[in-house]
C-alpha positions as CSV (number, residue, x, y, z in Angstrom):
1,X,123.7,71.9,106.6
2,X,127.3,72.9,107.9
3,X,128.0,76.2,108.6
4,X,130.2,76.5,105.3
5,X,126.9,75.4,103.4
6,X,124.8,78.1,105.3
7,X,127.2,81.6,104.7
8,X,127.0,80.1,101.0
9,X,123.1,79.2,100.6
10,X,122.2,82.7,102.4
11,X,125.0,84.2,99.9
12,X,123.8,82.9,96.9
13,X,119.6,83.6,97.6
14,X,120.9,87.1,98.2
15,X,122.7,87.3,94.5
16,X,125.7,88.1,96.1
17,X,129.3,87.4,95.5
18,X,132.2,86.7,97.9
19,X,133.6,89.4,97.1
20,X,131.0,91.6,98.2
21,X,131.3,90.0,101.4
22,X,134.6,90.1,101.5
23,X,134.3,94.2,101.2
24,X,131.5,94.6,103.9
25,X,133.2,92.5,106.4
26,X,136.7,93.8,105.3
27,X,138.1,90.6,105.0
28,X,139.5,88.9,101.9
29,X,137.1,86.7,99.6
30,X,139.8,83.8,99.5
31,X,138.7,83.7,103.3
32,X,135.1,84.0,102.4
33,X,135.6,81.4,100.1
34,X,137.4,78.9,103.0
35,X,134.6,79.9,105.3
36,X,132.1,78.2,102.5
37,X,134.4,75.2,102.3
38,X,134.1,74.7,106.0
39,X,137.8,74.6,106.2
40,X,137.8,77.6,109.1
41,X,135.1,79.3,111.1
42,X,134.6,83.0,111.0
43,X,134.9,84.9,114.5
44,X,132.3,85.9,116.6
45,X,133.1,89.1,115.1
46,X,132.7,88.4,111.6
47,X,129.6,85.9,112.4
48,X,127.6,88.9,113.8
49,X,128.3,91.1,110.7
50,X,127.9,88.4,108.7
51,X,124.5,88.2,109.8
52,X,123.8,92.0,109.6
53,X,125.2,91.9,105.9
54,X,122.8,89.0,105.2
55,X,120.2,90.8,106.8
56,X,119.2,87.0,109.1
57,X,119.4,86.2,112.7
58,X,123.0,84.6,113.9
59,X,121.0,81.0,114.4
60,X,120.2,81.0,110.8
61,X,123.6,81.2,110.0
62,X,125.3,78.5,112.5
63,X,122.6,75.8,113.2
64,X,123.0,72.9,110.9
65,X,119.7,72.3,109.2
66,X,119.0,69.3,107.6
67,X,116.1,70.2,105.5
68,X,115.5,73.5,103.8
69,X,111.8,74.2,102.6
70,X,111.3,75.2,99.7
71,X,109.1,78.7,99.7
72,X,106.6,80.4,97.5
73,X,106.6,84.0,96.8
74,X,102.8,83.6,95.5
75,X,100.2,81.3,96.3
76,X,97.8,81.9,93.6
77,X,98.4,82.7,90.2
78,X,96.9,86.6,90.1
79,X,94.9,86.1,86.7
80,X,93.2,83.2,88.7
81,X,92.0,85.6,90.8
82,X,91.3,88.2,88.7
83,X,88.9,86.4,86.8
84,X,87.0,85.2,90.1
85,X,87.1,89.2,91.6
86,X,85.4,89.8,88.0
87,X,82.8,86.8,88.1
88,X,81.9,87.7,91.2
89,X,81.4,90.7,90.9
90,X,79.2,90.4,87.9
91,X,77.2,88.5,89.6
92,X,76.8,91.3,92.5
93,X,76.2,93.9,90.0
94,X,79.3,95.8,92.0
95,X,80.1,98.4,88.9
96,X,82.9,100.5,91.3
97,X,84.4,97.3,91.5
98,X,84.5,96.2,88.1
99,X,85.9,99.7,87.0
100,X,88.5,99.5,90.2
101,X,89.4,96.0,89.1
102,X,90.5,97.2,85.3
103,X,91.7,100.7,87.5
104,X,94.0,99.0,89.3
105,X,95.4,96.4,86.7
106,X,96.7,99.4,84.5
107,X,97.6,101.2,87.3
108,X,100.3,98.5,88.7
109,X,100.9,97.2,85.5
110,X,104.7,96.6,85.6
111,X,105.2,96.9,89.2
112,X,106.7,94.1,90.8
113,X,106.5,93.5,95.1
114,X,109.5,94.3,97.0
115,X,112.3,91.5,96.5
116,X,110.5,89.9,94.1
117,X,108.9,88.8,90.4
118,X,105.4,88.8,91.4
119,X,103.1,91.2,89.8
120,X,102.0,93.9,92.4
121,X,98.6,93.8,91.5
122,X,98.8,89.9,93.0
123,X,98.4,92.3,96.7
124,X,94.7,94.1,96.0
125,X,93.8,90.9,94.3
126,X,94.4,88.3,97.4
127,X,93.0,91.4,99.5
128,X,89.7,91.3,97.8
129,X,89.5,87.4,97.7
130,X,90.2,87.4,101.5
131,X,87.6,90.1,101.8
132,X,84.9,87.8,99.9
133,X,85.9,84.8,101.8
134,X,85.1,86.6,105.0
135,X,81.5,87.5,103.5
136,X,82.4,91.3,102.8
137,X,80.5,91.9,99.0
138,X,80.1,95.8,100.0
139,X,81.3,97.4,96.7
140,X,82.8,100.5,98.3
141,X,84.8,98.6,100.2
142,X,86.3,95.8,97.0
143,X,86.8,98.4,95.1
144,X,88.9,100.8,98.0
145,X,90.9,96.9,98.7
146,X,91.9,97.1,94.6
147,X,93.0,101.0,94.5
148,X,94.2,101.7,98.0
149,X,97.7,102.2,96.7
150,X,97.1,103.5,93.4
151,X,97.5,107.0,94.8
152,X,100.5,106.4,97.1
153,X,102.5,104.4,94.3
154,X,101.0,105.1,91.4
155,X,101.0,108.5,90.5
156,X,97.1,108.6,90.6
157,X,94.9,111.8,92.3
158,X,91.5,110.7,94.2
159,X,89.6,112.5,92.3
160,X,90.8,110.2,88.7
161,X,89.2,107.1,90.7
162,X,86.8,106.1,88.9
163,X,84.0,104.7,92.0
164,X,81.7,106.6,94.0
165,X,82.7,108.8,96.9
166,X,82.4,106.3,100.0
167,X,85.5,104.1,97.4
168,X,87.3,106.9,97.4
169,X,87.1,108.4,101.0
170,X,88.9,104.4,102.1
171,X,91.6,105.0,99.7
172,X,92.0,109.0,100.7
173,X,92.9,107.3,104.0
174,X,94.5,104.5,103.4
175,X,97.4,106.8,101.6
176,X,99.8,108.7,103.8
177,X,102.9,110.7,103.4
178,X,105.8,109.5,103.6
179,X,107.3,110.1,107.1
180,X,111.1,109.1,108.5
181,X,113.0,109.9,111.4
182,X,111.2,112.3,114.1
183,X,108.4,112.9,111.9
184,X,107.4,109.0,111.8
185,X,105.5,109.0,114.9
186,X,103.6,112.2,114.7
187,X,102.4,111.0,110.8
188,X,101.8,107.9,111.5
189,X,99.6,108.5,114.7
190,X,97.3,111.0,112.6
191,X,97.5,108.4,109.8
192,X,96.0,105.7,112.0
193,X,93.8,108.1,114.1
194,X,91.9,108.8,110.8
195,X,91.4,105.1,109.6
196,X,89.9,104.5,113.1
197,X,87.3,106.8,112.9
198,X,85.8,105.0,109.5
199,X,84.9,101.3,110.0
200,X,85.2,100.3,106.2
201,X,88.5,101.8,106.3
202,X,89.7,100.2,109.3
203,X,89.0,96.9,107.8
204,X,90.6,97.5,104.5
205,X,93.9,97.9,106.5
206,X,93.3,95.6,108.7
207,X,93.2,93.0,105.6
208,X,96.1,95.0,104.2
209,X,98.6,94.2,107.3
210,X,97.5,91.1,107.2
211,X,98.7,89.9,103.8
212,X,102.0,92.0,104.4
213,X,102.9,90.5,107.6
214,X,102.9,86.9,105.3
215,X,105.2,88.7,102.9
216,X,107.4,90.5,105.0
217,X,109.8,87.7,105.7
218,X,111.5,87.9,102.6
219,X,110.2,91.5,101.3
220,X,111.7,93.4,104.4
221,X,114.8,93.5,106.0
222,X,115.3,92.8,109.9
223,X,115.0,96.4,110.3
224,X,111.2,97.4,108.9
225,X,110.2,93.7,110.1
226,X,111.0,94.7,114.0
227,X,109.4,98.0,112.9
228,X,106.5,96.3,111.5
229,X,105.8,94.6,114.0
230,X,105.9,97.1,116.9
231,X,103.9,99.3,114.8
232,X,101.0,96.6,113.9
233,X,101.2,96.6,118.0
234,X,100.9,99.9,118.8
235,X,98.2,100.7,116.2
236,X,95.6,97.8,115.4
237,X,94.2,97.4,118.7
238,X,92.4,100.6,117.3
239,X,91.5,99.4,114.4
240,X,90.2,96.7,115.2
241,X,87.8,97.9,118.1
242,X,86.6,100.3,115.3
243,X,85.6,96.7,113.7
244,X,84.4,95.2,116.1
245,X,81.9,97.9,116.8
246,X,80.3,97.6,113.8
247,X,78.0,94.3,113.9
248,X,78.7,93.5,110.2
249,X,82.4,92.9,110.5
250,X,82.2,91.0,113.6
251,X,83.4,87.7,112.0
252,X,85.8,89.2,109.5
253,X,87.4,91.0,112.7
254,X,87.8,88.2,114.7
255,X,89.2,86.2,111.7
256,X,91.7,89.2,111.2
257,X,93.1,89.7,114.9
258,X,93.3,85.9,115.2
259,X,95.9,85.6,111.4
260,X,97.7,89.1,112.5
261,X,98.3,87.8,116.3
262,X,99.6,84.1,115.6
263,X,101.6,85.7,112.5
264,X,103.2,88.2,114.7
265,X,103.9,85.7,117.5
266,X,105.4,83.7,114.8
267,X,107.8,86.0,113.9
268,X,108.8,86.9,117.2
269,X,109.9,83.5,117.9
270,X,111.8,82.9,114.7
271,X,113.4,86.5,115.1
């Protein structure tokens, strides 16, 4: 693809117009518009807000590319896997998570993830089908995979869960407050501190970063994807020692570190 094709693809996949463009690079759209054409180049100048206001690296913008992939904002269709979390566990006898499963459902019913028309609850559900495919059929820990954000975005108390205490204790930690500017660090460092200190937690967040690190690409802008990934740095190596230490979730944990480490170099290479 020419450059022209490019400003206009990244344009487009963003919904926006060339007049919008126009007004965040201060420029005129019938320039926009002979930038799309490939009849001129934009300046350096331009290119790097260009870049900003599409929220990609320069590269993406100026390297001709043959071949665009096409991408998937879901792998598996969420009812799918609904109905095997269910199966399953009825055939466990797990009864937190068969009540956290229907919990969770209503809960996020409506809610869509960021950039996107995929049904929240798709997350807790590929979270709990990673955590059977690893071997992990503990029910406190299913059912704390499918509710750990039904207090932080849904409205819900603890205490209206409706599992048993250990179920509620991962999700008590896995919710934070929210935290910007110089309170970030200090939050966030108590936030993680806590989670380290409980194995079954740990490992529910572990599972939880992974799956958002394969989303953040398109959910996230530059910004929280840098910060996302200095963060999972910082923090995991924590977490994951927690894991490790606890002879049950030795497999899952080297499974995990191995998907969050590659996924992370990934994205450092692309950035």
């Amino acid at each position: 693809m020419s450059l022209g094709a490019n400003i206009r693809r990244l344009r487009e996949e963003r919904k926006l117009t060339q007049e919008k463009i126009a007004d965040e690079l201060e420029v005129s759209y019938q320039a926009v518009s002979s930038w799309e054409r490939d009849e001129y180049k934009p300046d350096l100048d331009n290119l790097l807000k260009l870049a900003e206001v599409l929220d990609v690296s320069l590269s993406a913008i100026v390297e001709e590319k043959n071949k665009v992939f096409k991408t998937k904002e879901a792998i598996y269709n969420w009812e799918h896997m609904k109905t095997y979390v269910k199966a399953t566990a009825r055939s466990l006898k797990l009864a937190d998570t068969l009540k956290a499963l229907d919990f969770a459902v209503s809960a996020h019913e409506g809610q869509k993830r960021k950039k996107s028309d995929t049904p929240y609850i798709y997350h807790p559900l590929n979270m709990a089908c990673h955590a059977l495919s690893m071997g992990i059929k503990e029910d406190d820990v299913l059912a704390g995979i499918l509710l750990h954000d039904v207090v932080e975005d849904c409205g819900k108390t603890v205490e209206e869960l409706p599992v048993g205490d250990s179920a509620k204790e991962i999700v008590r930690l896995m919710t934070h407050e929210k935290a910007n500017g110089d309170d970030r660090d200090k939050v966030m460092r108590a936030y993680y501190k806590a989670l380290a200190e409980n194995p079954k937690a740990a490992l529910v967040k572990c599972i939880d970063r992974c799956n958002n690190l394969t989303t953040m690409s398109w959910g996230l802008s530059r910004d929280r994807i840098y910060r996302m990934i200095t963060e999972t740095e910082k923090f995991f190596p924590a977490l994951f020692k927690t894991i490790k230490g606890t002879i049950e979730y030795g497999e899952a944990a080297w499974l995990l570190q191995y998907q969050m480490e590659s996924t992370l170099d990934i994205y450092k290479r692309l950035m």
